[in-house]
Backbone as CSV, one residue per row, in Angstrom:
resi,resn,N_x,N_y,N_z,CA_x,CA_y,CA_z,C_x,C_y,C_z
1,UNK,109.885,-16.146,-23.875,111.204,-16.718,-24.012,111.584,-16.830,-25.481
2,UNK,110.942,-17.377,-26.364,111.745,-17.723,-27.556,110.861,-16.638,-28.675
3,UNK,110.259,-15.831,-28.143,110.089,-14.294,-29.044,111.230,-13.686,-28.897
4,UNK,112.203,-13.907,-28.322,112.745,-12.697,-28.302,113.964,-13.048,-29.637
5,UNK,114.624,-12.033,-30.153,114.867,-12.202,-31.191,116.762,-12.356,-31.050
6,UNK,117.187,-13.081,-31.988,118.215,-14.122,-32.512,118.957,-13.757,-33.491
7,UNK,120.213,-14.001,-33.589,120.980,-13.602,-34.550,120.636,-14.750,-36.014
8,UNK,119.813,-15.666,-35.542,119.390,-16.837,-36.341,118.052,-16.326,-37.135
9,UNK,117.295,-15.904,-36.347,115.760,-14.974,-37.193,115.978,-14.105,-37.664
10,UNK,115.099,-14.030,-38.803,114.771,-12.725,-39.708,114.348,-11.352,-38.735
11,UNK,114.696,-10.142,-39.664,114.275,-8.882,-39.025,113.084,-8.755,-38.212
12,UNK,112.542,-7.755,-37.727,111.488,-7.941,-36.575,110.349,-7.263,-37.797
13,UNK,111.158,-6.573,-38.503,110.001,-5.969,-39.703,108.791,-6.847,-40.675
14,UNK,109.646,-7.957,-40.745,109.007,-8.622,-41.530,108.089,-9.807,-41.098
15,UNK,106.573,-9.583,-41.832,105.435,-10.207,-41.381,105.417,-12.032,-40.737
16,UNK,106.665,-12.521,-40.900,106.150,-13.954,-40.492,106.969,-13.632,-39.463
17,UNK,107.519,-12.986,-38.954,108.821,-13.325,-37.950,108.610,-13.833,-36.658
18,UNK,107.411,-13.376,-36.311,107.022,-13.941,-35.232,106.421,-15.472,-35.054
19,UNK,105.797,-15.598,-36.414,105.343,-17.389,-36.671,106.323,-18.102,-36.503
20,UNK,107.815,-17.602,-37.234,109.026,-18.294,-37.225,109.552,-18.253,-35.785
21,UNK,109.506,-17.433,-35.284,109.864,-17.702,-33.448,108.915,-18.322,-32.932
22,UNK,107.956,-18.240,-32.961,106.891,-19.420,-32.464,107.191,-20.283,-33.025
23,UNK,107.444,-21.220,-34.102,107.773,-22.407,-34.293,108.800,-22.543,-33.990
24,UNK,110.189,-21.827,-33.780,111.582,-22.231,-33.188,111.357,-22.462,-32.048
25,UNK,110.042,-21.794,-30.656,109.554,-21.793,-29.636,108.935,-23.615,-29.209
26,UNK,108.395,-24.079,-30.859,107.605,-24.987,-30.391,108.563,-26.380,-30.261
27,UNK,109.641,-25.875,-31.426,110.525,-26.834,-31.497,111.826,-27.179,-30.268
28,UNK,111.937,-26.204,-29.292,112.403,-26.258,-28.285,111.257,-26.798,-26.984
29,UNK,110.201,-26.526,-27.108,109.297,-26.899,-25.832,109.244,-28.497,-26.311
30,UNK,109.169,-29.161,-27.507,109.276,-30.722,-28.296,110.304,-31.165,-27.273
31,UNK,111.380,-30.405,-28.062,112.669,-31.185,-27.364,112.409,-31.433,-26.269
32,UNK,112.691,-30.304,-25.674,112.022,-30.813,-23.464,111.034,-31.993,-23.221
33,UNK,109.915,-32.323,-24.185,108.729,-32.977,-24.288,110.044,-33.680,-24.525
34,UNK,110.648,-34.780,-25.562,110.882,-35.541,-26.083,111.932,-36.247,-24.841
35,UNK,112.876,-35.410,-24.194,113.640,-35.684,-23.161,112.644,-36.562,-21.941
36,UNK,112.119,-35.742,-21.283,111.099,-36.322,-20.196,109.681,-37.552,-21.071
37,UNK,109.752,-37.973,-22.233,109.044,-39.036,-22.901,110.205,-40.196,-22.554
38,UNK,111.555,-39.662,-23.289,112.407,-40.866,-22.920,112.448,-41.430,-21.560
39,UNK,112.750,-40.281,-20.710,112.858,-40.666,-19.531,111.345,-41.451,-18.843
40,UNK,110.864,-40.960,-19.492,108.945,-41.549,-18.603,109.074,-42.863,-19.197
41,UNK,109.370,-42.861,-20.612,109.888,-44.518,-21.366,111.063,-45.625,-20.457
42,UNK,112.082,-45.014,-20.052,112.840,-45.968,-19.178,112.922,-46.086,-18.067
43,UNK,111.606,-44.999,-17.358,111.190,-45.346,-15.659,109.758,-45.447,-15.500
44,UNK,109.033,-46.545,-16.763,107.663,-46.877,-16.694,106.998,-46.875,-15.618
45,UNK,107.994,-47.342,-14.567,106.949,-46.944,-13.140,106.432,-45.739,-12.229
46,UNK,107.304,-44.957,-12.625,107.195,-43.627,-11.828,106.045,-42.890,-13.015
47,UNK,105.463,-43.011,-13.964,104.661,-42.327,-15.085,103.248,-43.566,-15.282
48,UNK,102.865,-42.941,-15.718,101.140,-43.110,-16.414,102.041,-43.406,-17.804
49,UNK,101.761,-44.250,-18.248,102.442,-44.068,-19.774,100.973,-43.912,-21.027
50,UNK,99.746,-43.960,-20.429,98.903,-43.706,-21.355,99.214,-42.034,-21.338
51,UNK,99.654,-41.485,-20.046,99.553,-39.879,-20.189,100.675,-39.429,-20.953
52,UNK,101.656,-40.468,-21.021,103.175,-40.563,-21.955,102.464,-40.311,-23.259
53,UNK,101.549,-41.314,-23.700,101.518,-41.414,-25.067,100.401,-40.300,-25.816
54,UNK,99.646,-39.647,-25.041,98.993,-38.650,-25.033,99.497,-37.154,-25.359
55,UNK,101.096,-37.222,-24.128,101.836,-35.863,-24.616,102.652,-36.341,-25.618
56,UNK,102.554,-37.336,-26.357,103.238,-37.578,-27.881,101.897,-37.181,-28.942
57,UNK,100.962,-37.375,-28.692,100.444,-37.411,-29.293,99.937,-35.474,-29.569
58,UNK,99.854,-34.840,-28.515,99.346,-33.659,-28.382,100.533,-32.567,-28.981
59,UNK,101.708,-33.154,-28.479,103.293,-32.775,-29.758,103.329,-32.728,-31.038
60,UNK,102.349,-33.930,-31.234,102.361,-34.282,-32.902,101.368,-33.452,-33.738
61,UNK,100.247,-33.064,-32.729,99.154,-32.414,-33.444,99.212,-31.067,-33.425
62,UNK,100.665,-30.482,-32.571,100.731,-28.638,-32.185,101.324,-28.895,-33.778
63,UNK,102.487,-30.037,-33.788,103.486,-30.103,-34.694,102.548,-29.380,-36.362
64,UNK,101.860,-30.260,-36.242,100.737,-30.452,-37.747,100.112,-29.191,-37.931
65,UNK,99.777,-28.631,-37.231,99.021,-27.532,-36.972,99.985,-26.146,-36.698
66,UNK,100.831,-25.812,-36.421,101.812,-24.696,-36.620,102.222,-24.776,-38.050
67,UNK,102.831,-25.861,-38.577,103.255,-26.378,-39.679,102.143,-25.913,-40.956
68,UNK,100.923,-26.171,-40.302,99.557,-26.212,-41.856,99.920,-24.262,-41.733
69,UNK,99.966,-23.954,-40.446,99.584,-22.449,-40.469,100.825,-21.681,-41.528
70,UNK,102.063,-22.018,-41.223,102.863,-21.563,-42.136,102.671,-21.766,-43.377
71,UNK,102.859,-23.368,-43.696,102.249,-22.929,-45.017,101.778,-22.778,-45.907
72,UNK,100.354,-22.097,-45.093,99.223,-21.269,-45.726,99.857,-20.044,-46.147
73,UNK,100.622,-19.488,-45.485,101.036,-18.273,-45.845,101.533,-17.889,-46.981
74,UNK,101.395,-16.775,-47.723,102.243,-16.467,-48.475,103.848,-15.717,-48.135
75,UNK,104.495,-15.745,-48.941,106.021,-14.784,-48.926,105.800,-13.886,-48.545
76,UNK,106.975,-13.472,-47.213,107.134,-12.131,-47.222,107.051,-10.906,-48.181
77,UNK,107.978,-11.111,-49.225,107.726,-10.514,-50.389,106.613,-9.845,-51.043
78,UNK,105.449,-11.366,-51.060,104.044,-11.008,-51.305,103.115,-10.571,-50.360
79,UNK,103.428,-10.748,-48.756,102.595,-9.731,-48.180,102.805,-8.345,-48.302
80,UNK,104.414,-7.897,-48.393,104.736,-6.496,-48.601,104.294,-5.916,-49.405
81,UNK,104.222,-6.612,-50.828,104.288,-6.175,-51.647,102.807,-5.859,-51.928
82,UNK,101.777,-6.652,-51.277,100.433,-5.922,-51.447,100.037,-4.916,-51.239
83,UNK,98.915,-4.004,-51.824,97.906,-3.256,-51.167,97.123,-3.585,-50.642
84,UNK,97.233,-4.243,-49.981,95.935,-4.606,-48.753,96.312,-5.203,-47.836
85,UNK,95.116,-4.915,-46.566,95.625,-5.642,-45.308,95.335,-7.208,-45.195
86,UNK,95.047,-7.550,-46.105,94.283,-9.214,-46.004,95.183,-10.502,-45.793
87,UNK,96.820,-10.231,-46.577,97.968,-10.602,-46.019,98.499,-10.557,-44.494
88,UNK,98.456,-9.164,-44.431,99.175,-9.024,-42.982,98.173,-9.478,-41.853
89,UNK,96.769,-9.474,-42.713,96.119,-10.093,-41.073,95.897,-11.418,-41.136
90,UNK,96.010,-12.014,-42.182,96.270,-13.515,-42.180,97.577,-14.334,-41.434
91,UNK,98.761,-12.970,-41.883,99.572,-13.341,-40.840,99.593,-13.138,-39.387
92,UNK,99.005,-12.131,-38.797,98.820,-11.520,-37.938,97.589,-13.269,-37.120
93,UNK,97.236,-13.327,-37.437,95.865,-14.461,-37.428,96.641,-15.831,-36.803
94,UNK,98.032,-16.139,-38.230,98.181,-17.374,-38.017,99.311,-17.203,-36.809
95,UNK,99.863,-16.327,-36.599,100.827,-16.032,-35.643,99.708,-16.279,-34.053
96,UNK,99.112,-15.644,-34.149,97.868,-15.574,-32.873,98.001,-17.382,-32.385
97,UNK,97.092,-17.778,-33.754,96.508,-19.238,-33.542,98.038,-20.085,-33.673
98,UNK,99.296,-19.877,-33.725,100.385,-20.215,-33.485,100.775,-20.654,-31.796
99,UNK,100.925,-19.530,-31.601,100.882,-18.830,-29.873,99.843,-20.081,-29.272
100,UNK,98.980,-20.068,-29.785,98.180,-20.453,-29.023,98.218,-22.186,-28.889
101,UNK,98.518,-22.315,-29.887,99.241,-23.911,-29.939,99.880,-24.194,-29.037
102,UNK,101.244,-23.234,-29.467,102.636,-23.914,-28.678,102.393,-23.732,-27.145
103,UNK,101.569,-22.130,-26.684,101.754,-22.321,-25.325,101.021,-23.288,-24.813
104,UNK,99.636,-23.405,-25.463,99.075,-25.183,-24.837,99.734,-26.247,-24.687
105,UNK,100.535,-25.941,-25.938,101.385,-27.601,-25.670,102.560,-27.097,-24.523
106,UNK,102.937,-26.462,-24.231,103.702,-26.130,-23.097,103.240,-26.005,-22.066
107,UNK,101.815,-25.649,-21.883,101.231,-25.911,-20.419,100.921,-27.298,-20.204
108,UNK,100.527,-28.100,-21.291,100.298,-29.735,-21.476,101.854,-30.333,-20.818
109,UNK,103.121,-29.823,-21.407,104.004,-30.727,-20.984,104.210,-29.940,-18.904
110,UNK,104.148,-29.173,-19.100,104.199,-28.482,-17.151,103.463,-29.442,-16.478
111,UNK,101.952,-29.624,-17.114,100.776,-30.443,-16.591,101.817,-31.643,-16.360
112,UNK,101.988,-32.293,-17.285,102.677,-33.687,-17.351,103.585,-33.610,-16.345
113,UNK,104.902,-32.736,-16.319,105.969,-32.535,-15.331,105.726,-32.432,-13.931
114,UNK,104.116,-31.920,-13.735,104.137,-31.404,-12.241,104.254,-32.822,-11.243
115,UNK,103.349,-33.673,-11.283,103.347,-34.668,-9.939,104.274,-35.302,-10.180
116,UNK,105.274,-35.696,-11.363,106.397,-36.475,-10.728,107.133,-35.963,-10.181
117,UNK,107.750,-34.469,-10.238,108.778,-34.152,-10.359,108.225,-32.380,-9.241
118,UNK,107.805,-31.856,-9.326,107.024,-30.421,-8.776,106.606,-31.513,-7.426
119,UNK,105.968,-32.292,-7.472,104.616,-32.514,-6.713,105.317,-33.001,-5.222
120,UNK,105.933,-33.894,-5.937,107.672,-35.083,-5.071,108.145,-34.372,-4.696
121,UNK,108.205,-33.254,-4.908,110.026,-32.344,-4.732,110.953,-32.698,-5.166
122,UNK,110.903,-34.195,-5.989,112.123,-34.333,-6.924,112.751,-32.792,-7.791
123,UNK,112.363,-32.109,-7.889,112.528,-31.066,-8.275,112.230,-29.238,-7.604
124,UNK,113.233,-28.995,-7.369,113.000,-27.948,-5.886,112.424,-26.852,-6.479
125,UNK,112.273,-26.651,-8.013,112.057,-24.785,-8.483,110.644,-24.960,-8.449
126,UNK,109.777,-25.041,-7.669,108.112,-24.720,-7.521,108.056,-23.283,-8.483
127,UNK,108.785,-22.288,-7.799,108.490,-20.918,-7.772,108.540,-20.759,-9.621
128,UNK,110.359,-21.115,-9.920,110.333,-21.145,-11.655,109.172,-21.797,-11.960
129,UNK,108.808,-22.986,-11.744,107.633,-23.720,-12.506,106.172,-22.803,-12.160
130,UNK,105.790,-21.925,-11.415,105.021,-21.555,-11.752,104.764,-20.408,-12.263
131,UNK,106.197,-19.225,-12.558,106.030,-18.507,-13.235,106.454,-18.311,-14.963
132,UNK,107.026,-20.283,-15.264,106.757,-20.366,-16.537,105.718,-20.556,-16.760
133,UNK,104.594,-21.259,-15.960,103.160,-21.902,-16.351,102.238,-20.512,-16.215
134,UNK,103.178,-19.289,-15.832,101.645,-18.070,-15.766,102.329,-17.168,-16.801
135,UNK,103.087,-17.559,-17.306,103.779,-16.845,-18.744,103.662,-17.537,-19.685
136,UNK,103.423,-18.760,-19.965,102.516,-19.666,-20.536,101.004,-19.239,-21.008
137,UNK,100.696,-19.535,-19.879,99.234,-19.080,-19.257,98.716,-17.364,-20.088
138,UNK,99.375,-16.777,-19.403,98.864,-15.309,-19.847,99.336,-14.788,-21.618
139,UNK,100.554,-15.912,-22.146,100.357,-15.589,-23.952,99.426,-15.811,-24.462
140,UNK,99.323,-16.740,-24.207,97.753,-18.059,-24.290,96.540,-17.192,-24.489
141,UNK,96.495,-16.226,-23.180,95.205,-15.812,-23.422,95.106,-14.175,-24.148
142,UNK,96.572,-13.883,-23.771,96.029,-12.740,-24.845,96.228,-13.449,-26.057
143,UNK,96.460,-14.173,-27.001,96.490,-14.431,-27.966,95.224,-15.090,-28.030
144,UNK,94.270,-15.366,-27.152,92.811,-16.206,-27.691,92.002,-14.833,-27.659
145,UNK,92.363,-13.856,-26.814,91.701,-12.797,-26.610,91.859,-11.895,-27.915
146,UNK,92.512,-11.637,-28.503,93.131,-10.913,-29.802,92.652,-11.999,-30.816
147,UNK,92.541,-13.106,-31.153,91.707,-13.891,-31.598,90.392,-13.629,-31.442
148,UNK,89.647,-13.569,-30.642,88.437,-13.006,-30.788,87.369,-11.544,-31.334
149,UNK,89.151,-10.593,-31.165,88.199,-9.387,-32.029,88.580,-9.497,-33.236
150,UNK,89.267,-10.394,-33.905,89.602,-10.352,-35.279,88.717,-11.273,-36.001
151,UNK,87.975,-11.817,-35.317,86.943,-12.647,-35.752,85.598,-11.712,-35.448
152,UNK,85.346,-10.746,-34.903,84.279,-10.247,-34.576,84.474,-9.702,-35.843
């Protein structure tokens, strides 16, 4: 969903572009998080509010952690402008371990969403909810999977 590219993002050429859609990605899955926090906040009874304060807390730490990954990075400019691949796979790296953040924290907030709202039938799209949670699911792992031969 939020890879795909925007009259708001940079070219597709250039090495962070995808970190930057992953964090525009993470900052939209927040929002949704932040909506259903309020709401779990002014219907304390229908929620776990330790599990409330948990998906604040697991928000805060994708937050910290997408955030450190950017910037580590250097400038576009200066990855181009190198001879070597040690830039582009650093970006290539933090984009991976990006992905891999946000879709956790997006399967974390589904997790959260399912029994009040999935479980009840307060909410009728079963089918949408589970083919965001296996598109979720399957970035997730090719990005841990592609993580692993770049570490081999």
């Amino acid at each position: 969903m939020y890879l795909n590219p925007t009259d708001e993002q940079p070219p597709d050429d250039l090495p962070t572009t995808q970190l930057l859609r992953t964090m525009d990605g993470l900052d939209a899955i927040t929002d949704a998080a932040n909506i259903l926090v309020t709401h779990a906040r002014n219907h304390p009874e229908g929620f776990d509010q330790g599990a409330v304060d948990h998906l604040v807390h697991q928000g805060n730490q994708a937050y910290k952690v997408v955030r450190k990954l950017y910037d580590m990075l250097p400038s576009n400019d200066f990855i181009i402008s190198m001879d070597s691949y040690g830039p582009d796979l650093m970006a290539e790296y933090a984009t991976n371990a990006a992905i891999v953040v946000t879709t956790s924290f997006a399967l974390d907030l589904l997790a959260f969403y399912y029994d009040p709202f999935i479980k009840t039938g307060k909410d009728q799209r079963k089918a949408m909810f589970r083919d965001f949670q296996g598109a979720y699911q399957e970035a997730r792992d090719e990005c841990q999977s592609a993580r692993k031969v770049m570490n081999s």
